[in-house]
Backbone as a printed PyTorch tensor [residue, N CA C, xyz], in Angstrom:
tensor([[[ -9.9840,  -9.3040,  14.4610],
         [ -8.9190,  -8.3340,  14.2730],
         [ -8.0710,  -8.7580,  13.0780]],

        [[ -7.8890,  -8.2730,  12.3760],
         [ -6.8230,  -8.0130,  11.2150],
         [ -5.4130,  -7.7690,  11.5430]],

        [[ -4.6450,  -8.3760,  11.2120],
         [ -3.0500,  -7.7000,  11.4590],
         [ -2.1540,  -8.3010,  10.2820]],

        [[ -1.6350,  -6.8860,   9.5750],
         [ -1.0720,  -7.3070,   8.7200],
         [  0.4310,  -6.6050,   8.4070]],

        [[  1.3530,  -7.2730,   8.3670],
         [  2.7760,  -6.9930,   8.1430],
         [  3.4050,  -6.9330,   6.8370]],

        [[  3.6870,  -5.6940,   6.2610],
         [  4.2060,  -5.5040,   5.1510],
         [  5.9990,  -5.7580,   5.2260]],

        [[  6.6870,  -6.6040,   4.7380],
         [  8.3950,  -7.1310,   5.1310],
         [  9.1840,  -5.7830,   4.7220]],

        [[  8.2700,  -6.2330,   3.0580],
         [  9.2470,  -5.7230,   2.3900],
         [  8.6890,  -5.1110,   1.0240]],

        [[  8.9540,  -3.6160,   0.9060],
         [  8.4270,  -2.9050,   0.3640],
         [  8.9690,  -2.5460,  -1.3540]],

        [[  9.3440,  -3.3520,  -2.2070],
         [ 10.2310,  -2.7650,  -3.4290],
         [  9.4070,  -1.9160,  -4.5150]],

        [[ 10.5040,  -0.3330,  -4.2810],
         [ 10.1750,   0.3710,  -5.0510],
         [ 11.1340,   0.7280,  -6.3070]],

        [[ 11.0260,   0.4800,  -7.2640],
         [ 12.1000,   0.4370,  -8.3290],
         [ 12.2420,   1.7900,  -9.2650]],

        [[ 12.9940,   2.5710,  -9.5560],
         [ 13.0680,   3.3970, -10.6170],
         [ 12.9760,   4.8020, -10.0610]],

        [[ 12.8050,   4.8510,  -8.5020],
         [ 12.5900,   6.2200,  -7.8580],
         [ 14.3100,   6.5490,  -6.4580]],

        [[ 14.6960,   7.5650,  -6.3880],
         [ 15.7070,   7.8370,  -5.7060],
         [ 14.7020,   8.3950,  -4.4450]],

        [[ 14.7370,   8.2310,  -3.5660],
         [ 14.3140,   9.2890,  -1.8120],
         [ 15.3070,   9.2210,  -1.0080]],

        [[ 15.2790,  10.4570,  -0.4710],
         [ 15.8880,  10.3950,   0.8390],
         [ 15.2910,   9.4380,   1.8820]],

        [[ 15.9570,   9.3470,   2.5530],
         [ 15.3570,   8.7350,   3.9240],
         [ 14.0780,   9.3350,   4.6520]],

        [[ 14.2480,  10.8790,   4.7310],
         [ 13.0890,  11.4740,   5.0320],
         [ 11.3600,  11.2090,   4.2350]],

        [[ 11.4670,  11.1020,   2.8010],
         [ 10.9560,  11.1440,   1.7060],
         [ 11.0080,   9.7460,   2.2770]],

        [[ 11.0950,   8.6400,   2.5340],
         [ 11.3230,   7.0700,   2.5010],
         [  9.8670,   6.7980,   3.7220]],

        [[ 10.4150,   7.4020,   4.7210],
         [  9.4280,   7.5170,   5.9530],
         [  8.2300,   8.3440,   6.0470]],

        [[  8.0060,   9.2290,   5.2530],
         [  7.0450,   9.7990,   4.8080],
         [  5.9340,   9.4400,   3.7880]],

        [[  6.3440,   8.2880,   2.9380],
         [  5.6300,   7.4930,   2.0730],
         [  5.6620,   6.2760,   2.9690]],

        [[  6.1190,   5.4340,   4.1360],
         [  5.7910,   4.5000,   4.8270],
         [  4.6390,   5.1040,   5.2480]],

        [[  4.6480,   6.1470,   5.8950],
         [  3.3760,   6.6370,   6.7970],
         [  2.2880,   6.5810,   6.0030]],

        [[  2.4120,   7.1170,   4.8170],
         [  1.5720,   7.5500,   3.8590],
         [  0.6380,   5.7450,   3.6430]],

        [[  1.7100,   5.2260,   3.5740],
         [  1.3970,   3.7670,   2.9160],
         [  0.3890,   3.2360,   4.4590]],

        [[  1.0520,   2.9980,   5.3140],
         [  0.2770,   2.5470,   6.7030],
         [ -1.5880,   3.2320,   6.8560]],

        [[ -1.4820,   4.7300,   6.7560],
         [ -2.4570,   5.5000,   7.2950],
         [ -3.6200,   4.9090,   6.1570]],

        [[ -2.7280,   5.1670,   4.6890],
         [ -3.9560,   4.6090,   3.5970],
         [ -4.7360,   3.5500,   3.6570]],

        [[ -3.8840,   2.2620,   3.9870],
         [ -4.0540,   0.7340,   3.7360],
         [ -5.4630,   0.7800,   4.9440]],

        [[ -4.5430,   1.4310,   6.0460],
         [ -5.4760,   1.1990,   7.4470],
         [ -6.8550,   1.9130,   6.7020]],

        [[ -7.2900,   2.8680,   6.6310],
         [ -8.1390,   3.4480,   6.3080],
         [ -9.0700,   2.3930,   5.4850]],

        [[ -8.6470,   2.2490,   4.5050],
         [ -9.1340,   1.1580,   3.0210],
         [ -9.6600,   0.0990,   4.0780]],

        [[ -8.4660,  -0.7000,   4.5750],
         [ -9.5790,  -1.7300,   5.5750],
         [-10.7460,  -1.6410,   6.7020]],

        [[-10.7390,  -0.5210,   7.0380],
         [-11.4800,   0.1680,   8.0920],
         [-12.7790,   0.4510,   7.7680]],

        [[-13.0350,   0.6130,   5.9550],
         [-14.1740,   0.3810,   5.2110],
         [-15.0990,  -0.8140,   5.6800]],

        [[-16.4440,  -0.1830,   5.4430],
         [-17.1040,  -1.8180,   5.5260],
         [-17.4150,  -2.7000,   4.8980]],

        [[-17.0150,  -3.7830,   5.0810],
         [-16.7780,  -5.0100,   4.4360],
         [-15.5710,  -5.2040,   3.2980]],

        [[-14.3300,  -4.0420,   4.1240],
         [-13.5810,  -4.5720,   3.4660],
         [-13.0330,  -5.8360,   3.8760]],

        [[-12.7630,  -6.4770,   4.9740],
         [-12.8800,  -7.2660,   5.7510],
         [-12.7270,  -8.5390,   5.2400]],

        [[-14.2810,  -8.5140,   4.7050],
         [-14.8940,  -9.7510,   4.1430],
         [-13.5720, -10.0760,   2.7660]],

        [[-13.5870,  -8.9690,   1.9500],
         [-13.1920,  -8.8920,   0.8300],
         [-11.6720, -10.0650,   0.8300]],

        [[-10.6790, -10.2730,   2.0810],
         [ -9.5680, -10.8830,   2.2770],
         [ -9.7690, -11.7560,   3.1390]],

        [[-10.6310, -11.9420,   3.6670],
         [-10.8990, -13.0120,   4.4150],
         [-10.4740, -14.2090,   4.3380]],

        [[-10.5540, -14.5840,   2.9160],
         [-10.0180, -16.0030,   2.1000],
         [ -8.1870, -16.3740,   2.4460]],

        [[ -7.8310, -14.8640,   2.5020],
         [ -6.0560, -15.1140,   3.0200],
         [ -5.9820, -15.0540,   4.5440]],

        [[ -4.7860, -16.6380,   4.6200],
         [ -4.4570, -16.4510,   6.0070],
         [ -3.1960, -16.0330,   6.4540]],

        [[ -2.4900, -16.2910,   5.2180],
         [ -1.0400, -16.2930,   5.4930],
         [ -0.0890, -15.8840,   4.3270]],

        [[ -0.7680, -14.8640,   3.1950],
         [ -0.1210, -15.0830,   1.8230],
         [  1.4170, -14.7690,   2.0090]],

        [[  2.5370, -14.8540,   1.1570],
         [  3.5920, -14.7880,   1.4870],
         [  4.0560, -14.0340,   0.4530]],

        [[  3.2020, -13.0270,  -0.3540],
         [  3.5600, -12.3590,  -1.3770],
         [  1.9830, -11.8100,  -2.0530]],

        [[  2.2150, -10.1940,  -2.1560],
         [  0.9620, -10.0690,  -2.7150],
         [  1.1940,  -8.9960,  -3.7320]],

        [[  1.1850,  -9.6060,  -5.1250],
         [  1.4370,  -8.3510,  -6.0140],
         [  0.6040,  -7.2250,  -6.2990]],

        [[  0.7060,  -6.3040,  -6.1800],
         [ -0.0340,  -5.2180,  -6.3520],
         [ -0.1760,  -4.7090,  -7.7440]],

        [[ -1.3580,  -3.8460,  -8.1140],
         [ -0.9500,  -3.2020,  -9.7850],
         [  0.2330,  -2.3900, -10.0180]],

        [[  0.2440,  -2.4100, -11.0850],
         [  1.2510,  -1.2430, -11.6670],
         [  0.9720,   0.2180, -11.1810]],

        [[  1.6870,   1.2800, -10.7800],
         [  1.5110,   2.5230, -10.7040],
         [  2.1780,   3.3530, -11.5890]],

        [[  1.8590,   4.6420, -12.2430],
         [  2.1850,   5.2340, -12.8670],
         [  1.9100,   6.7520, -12.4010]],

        [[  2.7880,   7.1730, -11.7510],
         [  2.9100,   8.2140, -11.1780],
         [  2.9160,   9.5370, -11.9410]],

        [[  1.7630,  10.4590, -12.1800],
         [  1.2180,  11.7380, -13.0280],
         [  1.9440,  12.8010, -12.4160]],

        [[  2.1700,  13.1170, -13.3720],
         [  3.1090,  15.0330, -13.0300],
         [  2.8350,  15.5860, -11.5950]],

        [[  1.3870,  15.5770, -11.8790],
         [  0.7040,  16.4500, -10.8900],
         [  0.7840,  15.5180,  -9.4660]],

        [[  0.7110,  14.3370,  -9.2890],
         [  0.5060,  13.7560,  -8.1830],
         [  2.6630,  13.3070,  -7.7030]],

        [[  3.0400,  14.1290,  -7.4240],
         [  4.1290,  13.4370,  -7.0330],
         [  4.1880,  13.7640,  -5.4670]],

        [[  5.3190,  13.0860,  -5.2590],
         [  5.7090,  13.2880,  -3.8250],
         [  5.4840,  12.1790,  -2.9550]],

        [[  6.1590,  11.9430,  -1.9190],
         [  5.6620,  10.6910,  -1.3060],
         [  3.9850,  10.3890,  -0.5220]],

        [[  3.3850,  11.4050,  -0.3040],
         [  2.2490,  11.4760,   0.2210],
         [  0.8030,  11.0970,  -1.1670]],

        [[  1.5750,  11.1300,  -2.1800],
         [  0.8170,  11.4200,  -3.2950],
         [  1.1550,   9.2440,  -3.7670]],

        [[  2.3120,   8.9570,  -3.6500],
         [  3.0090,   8.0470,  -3.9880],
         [  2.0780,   6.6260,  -2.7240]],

        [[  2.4370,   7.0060,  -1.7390],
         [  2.0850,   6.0870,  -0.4640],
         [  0.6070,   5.4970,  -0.5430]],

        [[ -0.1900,   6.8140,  -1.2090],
         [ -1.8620,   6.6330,  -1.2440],
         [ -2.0700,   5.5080,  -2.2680]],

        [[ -1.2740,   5.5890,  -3.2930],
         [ -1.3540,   4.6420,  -4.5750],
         [ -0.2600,   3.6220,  -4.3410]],

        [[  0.1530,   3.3550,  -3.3690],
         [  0.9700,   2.1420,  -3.3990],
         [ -0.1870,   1.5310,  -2.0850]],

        [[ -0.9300,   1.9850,  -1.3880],
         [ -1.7360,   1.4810,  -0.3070],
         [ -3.0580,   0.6410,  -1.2210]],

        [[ -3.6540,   1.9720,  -1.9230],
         [ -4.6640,   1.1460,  -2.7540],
         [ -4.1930,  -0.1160,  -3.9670]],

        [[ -2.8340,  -0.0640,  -4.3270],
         [ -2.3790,  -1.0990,  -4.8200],
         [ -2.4940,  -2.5130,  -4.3580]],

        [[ -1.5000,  -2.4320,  -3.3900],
         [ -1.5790,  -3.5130,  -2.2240],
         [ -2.3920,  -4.1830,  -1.6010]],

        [[ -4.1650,  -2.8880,  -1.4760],
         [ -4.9210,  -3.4440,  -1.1030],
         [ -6.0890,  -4.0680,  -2.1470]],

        [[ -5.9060,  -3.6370,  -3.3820],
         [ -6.5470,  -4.6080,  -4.5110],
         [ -6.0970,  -6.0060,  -5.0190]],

        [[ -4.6230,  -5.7370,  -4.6230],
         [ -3.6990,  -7.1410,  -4.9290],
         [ -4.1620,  -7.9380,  -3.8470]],

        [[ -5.0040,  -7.3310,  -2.2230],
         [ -5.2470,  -8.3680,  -1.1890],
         [ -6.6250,  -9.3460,  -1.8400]],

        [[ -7.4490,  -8.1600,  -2.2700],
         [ -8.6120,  -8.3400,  -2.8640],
         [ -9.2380,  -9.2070,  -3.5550]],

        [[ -7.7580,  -9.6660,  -4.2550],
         [ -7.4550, -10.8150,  -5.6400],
         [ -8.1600, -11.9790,  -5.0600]]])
């Protein structure tokens, strides 16, 4: 089993409501889960037991893709390439 706890989430340069805040958490949870749920993604982090910081890539958020549902998907696959490292 996998279990993994995200603390603390910093997003810099964007204003949300609270609503908009919890709506890109979800977004972020449902993605990540998904991505690991792949097979052998597994394997891919295996090597971490305990990291205490995992930087993710840069995102650059396109006209067309905004919104927190649009935002959450690309901060999930971020996070989970930075596990990848």
């Amino acid at each position: 089993m996998l279990n993994i706890a995200i603390d603390h989430l910093i997003i810099q340069g964007m204003d949300m409501t609270r609503h908009e805040r919890r709506l890109l958490q979800a977004e972020v949870e449902a993605t990540l889960r998904d991505l690991l749920a792949q097979p052998g993604a597994a394997g891919n982090i295996s090597s971490l037991s305990s990291a205490r910081r995992i930087l993710g890539e840069a995102i650059h958020q396109r006209p067309q893709e905004t919104g927190p549902a649009s935002l959450g998907k690309q901060i999930a696959t971020s996070v989970y390439h930075g596990l990848a490292k």
